[in-house]
C-alpha positions as a Markdown table, in Angstrom:
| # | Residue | x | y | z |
|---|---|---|---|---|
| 1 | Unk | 295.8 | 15.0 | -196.7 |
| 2 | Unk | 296.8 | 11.9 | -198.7 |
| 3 | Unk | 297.4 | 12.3 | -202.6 |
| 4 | Unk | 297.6 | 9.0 | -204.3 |
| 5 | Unk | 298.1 | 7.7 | -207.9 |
| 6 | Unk | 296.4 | 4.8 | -209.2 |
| 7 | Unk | 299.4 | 3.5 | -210.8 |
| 8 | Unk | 301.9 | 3.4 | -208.6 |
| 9 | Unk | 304.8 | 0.5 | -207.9 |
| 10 | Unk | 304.8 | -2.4 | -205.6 |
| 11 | Unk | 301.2 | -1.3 | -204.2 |
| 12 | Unk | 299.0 | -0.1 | -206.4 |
| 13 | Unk | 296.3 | 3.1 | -205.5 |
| 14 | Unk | 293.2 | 1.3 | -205.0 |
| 15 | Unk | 294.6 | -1.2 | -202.3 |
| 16 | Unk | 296.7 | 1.4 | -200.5 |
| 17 | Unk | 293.8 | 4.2 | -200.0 |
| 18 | Unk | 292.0 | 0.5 | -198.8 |
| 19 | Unk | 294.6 | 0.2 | -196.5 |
| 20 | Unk | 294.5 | 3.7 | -195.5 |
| 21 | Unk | 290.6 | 3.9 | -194.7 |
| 22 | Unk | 291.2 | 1.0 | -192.5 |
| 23 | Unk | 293.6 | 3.0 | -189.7 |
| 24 | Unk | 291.1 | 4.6 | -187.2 |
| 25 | Unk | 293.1 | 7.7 | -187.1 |
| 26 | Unk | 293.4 | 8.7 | -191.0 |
| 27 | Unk | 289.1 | 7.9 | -191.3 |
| 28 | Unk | 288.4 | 11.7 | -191.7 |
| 29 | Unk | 291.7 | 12.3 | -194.0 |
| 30 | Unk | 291.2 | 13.7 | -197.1 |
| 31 | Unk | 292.8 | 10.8 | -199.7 |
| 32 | Unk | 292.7 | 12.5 | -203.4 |
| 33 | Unk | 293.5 | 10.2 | -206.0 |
| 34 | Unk | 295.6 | 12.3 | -208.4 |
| 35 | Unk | 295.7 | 9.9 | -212.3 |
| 36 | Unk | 295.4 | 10.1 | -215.7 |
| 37 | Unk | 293.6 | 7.4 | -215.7 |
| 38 | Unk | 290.2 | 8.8 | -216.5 |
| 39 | Unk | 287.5 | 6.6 | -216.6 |
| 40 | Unk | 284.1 | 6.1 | -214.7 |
| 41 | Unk | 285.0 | 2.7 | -214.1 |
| 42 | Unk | 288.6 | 4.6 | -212.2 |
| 43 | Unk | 286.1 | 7.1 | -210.3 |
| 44 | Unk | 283.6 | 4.9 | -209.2 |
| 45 | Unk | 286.0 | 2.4 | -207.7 |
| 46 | Unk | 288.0 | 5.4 | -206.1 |
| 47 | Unk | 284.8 | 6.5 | -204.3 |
| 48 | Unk | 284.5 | 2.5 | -203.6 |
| 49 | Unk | 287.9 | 2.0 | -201.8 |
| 50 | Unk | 287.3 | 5.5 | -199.5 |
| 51 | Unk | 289.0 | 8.4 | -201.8 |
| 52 | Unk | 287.4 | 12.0 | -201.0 |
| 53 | Unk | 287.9 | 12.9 | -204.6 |
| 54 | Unk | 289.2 | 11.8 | -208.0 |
| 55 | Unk | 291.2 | 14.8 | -210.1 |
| 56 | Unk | 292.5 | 14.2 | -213.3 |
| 57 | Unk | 295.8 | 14.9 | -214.4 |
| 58 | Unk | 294.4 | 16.4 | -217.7 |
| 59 | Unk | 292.4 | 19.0 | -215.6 |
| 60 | Unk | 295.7 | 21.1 | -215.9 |
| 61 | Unk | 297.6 | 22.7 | -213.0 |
| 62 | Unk | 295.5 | 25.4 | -211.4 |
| 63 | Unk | 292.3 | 23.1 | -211.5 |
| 64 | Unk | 294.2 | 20.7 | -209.6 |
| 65 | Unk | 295.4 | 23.4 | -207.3 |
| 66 | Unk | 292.3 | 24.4 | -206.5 |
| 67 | Unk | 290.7 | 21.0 | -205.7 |
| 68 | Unk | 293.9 | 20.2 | -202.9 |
| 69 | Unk | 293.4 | 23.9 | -201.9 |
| 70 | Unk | 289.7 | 23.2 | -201.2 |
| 71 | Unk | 290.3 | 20.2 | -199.3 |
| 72 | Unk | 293.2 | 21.8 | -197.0 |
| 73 | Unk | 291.1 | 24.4 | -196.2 |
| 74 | Unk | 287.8 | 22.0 | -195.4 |
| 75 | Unk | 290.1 | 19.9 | -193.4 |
| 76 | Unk | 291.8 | 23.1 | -191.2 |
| 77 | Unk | 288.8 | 24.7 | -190.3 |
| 78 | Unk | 289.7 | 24.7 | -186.9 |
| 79 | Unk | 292.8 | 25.3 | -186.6 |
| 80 | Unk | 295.2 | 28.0 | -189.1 |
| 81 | Unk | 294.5 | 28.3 | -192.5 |
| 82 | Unk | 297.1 | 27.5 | -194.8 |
| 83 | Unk | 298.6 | 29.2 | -197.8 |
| 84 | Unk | 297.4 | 28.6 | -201.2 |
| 85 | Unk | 298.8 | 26.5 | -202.8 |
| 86 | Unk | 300.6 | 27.9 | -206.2 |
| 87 | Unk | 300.8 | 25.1 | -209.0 |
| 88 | Unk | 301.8 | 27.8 | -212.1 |
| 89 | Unk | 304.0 | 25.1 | -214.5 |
| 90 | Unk | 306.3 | 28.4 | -214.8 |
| 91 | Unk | 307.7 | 27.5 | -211.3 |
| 92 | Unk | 310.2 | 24.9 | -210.7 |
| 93 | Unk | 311.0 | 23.2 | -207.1 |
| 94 | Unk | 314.1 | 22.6 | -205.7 |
């Protein structure tokens, strides 16, 4: 799984999930473009360039979690299934 933002520096979203679509071996990835930028003009051209799904920033922590959750576990079906994945804003990482 690849999670992009659209704005991003020195390459920006669009062109690198582009770039990514074009490798052989990453054309059944899951690429998620993770933004707050919002607009049907952002989701259309993400669907454009090859993303698998557009989640918004704004959709708030366990929304998000449950979108990269479901596309972990659609992506693993053969093989083990990983842990959920635990986005509470309570937790901090190291």
């Amino acid at each position: 799984m690849v999670i992009l933002d659209l704005v991003m520096p020195i390459i920006g979203g669009y062109e690198l999930c582009t770039q990514i679509r074009r490798i052989p071996e990453f054309k059944d990835t899951p690429i998620l473009i993770l933004t707050s930028n919002d607009t049907i003009f952002d989701r259309l051209r993400s669907k454009f360039v090859g993303a698998t799904a557009f989640i918004s920033k704004t959709a708030g922590n366990e929304k998000i979690g449950e979108q990269i959750q479901r596309y972990l576990n659609a992506s693993n079906k053969e093989s083990e299934e990983p842990s959920p994945i635990n986005f509470n804003s309570s937790e901090t990482s190291s």
